[in-house]
C-alpha positions in Angstrom: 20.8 52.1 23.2 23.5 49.1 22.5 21.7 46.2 20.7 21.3 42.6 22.3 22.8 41.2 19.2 24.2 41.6 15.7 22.8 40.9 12.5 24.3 40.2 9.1 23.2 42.4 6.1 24.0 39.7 3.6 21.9 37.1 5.3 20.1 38.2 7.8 21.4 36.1 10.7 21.6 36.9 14.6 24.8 36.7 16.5 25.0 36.6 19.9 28.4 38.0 20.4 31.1 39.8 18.7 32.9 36.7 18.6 30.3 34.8 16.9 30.0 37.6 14.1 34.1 37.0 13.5 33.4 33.1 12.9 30.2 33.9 11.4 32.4 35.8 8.9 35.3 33.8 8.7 33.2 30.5 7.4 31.0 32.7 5.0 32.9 35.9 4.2 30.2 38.4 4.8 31.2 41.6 6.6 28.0 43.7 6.6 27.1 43.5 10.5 25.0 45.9 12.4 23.5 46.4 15.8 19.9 44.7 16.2 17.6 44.7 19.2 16.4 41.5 18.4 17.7 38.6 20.8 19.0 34.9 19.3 16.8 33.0 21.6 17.9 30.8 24.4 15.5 28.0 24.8 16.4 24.6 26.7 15.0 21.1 26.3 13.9 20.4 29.6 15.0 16.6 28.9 18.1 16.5 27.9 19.4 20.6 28.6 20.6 20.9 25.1 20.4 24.9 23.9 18.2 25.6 20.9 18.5 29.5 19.4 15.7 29.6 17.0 12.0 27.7 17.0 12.9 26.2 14.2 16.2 24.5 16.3 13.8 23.7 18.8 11.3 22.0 15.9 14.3 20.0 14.5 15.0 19.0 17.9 11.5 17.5 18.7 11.4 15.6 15.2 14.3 14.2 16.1 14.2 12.8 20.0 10.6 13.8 21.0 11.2 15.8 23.2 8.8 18.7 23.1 9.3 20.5 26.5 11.9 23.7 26.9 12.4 26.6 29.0 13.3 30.2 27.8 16.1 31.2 29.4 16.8 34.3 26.5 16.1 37.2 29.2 19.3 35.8 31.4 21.7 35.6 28.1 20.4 39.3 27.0 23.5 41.5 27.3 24.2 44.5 25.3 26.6 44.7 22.7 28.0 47.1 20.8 30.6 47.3 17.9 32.7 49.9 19.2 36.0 48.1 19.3 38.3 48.8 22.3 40.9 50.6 22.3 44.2 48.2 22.9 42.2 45.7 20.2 42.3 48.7 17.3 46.0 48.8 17.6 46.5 45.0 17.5 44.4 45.7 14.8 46.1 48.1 13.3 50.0 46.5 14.1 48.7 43.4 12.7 47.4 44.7 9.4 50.9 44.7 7.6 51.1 41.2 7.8 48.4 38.2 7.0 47.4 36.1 10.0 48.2 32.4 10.0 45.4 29.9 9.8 45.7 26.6 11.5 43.5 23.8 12.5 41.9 24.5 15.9 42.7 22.5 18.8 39.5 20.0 19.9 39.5 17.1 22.8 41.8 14.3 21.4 39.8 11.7 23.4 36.3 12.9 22.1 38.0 13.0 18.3 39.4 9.6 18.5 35.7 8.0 19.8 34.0 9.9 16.9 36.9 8.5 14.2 36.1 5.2 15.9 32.3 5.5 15.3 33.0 5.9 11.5 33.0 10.2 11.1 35.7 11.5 9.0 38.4 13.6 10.6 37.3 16.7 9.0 34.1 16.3 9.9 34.8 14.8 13.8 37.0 18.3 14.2 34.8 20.7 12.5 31.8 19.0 14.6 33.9 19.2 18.3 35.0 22.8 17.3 31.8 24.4 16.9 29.2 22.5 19.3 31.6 24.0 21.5 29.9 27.4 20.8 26.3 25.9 20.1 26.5 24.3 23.6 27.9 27.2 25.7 31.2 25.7 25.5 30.2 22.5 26.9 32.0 20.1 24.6 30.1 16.9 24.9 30.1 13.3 22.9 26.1 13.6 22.3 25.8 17.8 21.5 28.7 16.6 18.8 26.7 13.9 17.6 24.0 16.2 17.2 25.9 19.2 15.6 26.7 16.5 12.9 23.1 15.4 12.6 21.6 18.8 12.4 24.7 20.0 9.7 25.0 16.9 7.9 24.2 18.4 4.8 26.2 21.5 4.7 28.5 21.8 1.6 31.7 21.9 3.3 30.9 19.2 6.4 34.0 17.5 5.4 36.1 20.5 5.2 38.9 20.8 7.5 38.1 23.9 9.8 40.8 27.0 9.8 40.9 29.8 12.4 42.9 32.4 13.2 46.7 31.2 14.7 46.2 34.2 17.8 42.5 33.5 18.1 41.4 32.4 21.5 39.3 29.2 22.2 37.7 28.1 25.5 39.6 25.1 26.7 36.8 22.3 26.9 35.9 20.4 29.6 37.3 17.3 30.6 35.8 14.7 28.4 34.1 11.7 30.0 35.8 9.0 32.1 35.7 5.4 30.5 32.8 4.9 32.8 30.5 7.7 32.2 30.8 7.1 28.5 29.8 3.6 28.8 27.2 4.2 30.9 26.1 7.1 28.2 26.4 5.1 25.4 24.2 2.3 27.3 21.7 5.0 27.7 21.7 6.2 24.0 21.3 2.8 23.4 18.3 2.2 25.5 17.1 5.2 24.4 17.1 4.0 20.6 15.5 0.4 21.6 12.9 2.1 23.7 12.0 4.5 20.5 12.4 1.6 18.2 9.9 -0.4 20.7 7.3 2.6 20.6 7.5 2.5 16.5 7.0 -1.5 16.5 3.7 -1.1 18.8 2.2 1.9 17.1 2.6 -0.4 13.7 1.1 -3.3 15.7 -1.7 -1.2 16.4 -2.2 -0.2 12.8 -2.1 -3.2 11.5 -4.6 -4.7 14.2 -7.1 -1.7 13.3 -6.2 -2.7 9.6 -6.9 -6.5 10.5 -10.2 -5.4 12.5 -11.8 -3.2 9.1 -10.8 -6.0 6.5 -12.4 -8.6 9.0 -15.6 -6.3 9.2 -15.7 -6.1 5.7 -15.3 -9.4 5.1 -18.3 -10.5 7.6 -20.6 -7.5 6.0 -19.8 -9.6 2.6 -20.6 -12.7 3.6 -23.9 -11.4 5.7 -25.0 -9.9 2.2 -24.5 -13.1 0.3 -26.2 -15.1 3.0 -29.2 -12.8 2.7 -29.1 -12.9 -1.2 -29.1 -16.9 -0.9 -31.9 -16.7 1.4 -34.2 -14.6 -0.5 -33.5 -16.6 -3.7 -34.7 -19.6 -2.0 -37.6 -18.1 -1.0 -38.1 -16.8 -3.9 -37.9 -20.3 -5.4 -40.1 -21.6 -2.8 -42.3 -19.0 -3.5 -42.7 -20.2 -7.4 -42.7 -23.9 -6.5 -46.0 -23.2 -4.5 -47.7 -21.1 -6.6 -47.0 -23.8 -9.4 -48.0 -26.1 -7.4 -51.5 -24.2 -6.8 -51.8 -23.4 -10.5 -51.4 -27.1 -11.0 -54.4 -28.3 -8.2 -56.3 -25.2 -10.1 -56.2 -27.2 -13.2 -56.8 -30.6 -12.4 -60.1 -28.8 -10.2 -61.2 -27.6 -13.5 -60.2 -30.4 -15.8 -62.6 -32.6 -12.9 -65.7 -30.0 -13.1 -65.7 -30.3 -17.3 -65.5 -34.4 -16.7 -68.3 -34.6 -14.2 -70.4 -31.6 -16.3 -69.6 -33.7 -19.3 -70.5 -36.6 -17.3 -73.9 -35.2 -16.5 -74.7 -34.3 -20.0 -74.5 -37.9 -21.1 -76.6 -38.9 -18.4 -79.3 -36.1 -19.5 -79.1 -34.3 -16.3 -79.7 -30.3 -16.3 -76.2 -28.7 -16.1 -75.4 -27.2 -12.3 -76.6 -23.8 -11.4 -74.3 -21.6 -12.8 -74.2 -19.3 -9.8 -72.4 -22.0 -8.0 -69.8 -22.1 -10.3 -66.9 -20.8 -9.2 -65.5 -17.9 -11.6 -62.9 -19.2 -14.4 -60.3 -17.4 -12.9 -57.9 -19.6 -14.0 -58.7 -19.3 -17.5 -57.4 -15.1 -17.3 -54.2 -16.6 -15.1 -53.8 -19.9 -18.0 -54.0 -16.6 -20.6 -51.3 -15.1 -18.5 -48.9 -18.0 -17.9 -49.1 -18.6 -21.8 -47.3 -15.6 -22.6 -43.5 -15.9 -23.4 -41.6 -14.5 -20.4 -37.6 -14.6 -20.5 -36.2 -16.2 -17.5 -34.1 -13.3 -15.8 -31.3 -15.8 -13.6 -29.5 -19.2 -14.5 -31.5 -21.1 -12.4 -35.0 -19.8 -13.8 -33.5 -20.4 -17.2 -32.9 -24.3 -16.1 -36.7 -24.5 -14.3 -37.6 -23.3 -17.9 -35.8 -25.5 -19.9 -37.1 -28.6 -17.7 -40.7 -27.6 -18.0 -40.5 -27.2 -21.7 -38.8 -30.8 -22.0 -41.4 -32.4 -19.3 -44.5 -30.4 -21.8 -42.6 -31.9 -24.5 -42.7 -35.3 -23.6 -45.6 -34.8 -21.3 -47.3 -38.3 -22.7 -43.8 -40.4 -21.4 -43.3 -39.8 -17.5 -41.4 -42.6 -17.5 -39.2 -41.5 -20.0 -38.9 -37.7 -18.7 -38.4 -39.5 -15.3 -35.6 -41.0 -16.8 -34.1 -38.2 -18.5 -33.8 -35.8 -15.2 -32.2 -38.7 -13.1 -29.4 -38.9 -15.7 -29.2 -35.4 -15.9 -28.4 -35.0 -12.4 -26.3 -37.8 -12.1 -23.7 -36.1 -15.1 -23.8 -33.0 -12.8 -23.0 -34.4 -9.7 -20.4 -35.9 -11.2 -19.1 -32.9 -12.3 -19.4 -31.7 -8.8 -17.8 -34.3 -7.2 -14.9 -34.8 -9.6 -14.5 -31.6 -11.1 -10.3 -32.1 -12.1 -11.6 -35.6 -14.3 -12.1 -35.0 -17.6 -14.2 -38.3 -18.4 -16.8 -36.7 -16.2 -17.1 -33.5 -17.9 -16.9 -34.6 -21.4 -19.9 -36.5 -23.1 -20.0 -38.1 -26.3 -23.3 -37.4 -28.3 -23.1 -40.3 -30.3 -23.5 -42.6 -27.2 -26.5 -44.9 -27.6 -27.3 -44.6 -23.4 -27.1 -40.8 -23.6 -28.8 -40.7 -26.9 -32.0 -42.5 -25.5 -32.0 -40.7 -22.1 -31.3 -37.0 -22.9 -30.0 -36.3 -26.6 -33.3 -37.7 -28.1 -35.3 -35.6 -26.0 -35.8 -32.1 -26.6 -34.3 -29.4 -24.3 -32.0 -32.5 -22.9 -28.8 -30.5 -24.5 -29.8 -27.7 -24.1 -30.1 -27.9 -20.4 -26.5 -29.2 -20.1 -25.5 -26.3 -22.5 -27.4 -23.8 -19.7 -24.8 -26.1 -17.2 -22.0 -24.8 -18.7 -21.1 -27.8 -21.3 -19.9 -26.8 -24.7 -20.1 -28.5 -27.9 -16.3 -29.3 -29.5 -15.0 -31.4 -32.7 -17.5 -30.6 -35.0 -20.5 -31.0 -32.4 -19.4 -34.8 -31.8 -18.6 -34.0 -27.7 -20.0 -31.7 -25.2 -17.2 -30.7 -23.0 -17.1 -28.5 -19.2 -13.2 -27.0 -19.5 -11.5 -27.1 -16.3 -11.1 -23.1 -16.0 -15.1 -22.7 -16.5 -16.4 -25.3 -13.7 -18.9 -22.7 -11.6 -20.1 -24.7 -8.6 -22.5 -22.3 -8.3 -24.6 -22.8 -11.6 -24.1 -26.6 -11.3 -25.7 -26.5 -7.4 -28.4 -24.3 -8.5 -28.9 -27.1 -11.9 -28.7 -29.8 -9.1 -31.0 -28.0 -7.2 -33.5 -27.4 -10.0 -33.3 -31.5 -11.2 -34.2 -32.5 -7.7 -37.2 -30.4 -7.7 -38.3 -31.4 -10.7 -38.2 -34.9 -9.5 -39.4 -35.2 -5.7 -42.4 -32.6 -7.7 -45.7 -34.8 -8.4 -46.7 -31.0 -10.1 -43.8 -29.7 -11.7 -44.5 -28.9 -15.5 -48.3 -29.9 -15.2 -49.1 -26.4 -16.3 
């Protein structure tokens, strides 16, 4: 049985014709064809008719205009072959085997060569393009199956070559190529072909970046929920200890009042109370407790710390540690307020007014210190550098002073 097609020995690939195995030699110089059952495949883009022989034609073809619908049309182009040469060709053959045959440049549509010379294509490669989409297009020589000949061989080594065929070797005359008006009106569609793809990119990269605008903005609101619910459980937190300070401090003065009026009762030679209506000394275990040295774990219990210590260190003064906290606010909110001005985040220690309102007292410094202020030329300034302002640790300071004020309790303990 004839095959449906030949196939090369030295690289395996199917020929549809007789003729095609000639060129096929001619542009590679193999000559090892045989007879092959296999069929080159016919397939047809259902869009824009163009002829794809292999899947992976037809997956070039898709990648490169989207179209993804074709037709198999193989079983109609199925004809056997065979390589039996006639009879009147083998004595051509023969009579011409004395001589070498001429090679000359083969003859393409003049019209079609000058349009792809005026697009920018070398000659060469305008010529060799026209010639052979001739064959890849059933030999339907056409402007756009040129255009994409060149696309899909634009990297073969000898593109630019100038293609040579046998002088007796017989090409199909091509169709009439297009009048002035069809190839405007083609090139108007290529061209609204191109915007219309170029329009489909632009909005699927609109969508991305919208979906990318839409997570970052999620994340962003996540974020800020998070802090907000950190800020709000510090606060409780703080209002939390405030109270319970608060209660420790009422606890006290309680007991400091039953010792006066039990000493008061001694004097007077009345029996002491009945014990059993003495309320437990609870508060002795809990004044134990509170005694013990417990590090501040955050900034802002370090501050509460450091005012309680100066408030028990100058506990016989209020006036004086009264004094000392207004003037410590009022150099942080400065600071807050003016946070580019030096003159309000540098302090000289030798000033007399800050020397009797903070620098004499003990833990005065060192709550500035906890605000961030640092001591410079030999301990003679303390100094806030402009890169280290955190409105954060000076709020919370704020925060802490005010409390310590508006608090008829705070430090009692």
């Amino acid at each position: 049985m004839a095959g449906v097609s030949l196939k090369c020995g030295d690289c395996g690939a199917l020929l549809r014709s007789v003729d095609e195995a000639q060129q096929h030699a001619e542009l590679t110089s193999h000559s090892n064809f045989s007879e092959s059952t296999e069929a080159v495949l016919n397939l047809v883009c259902t869009t824009c008719a163009k002829p794809c022989r292999s899947k992976t034609e037809t997956d070039l073809h898709t990648k490169r205009t989207g179209h993804t619908e074709f037709v198999d049309k193989t079983a109609e182009a199925v004809k056997p072959i065979s390589l039996e040469v006639p009879k009147s060709v083998t004595d051509c053959a023969n009579a011409s085997t004395s001589h070498s045959e001429e090679m000359v440049v083969p003859e393409v549509d003049k019209k079609l060569l000058e349009e792809l010379e005026a697009m920018g294509f070398p000659t060469a490669r305008a010529i060799r393009a026209l010639h052979y989409s001739v064959f890849s297009s059933s030999g339907n020589a056409s402007l756009e199956a040129t255009i994409n000949w060149i696309v899909e061989h634009e990297n073969d080594c000898d593109i630019d070559q100038m293609p040579l065929i046998p002088v007796n070797t017989k090409v199909e005359a091509p169709k009439p190529s297009l009048t002035p008006e069809e190839l405007k009106a083609k090139q108007q569609e290529l061209r609204e072909k191109a915007r219309k793809k170029k329009e489909e990119e632009e909005k699927r990269m609109e969508r991305e970046r919208e979906k990318e605008r839409i997570r970052v903005g999620k994340e962003l609101l996540e974020a800020k929920r998070i802090e907000e619910e950190n800020e709000r459980k510090r606060i409780l937190a703080l209002r939390k200890a405030e109270k319970e300070e608060e209660r420790r401090a009422r606890e006290k003065i309680r007991q400091k009042l039953e010792e006066d009026k039990a000493e008061r009762r001694r004097k007077l030679g009345l029996p002491p109370e009945d014990p059993s209506a003495v309320k437990p000394s609870a508060p002795v275990v809990e004044e134990k407790k509170s005694s013990l040295p417990v590090r501040p774990a955050t900034k802002a219990e370090q501050m509460r710390e450091c005012l309680r210590s100066l408030k028990q260190n100058h506990k016989d003064d209020d006036a004086k540690v009264k004094r000392a906290f207004q003037t410590l606010l009022t150099y942080v909110g400065n600071v807050v307020r003016n946070p580019a001005e030096e003159k309000f985040r540098k302090i000289r220690l030798s000033n007399q007014s800050f020397h009797e309102r903070v620098g004499a007292l003990q833990g005065g410094i060192e709550f500035l210190e906890l605000c961030g202020f640092e001591k410079i030329e030999g301990g003679e300034f303390l100094l806030i550098p402009r890169d280290k302002v955190d409105m954060a640790v000076l709020n919370s300071a704020g925060a802490e002073l005010d409390s310590a004020i508006k608090n008829p309790f705070f430090g009692v303990l």
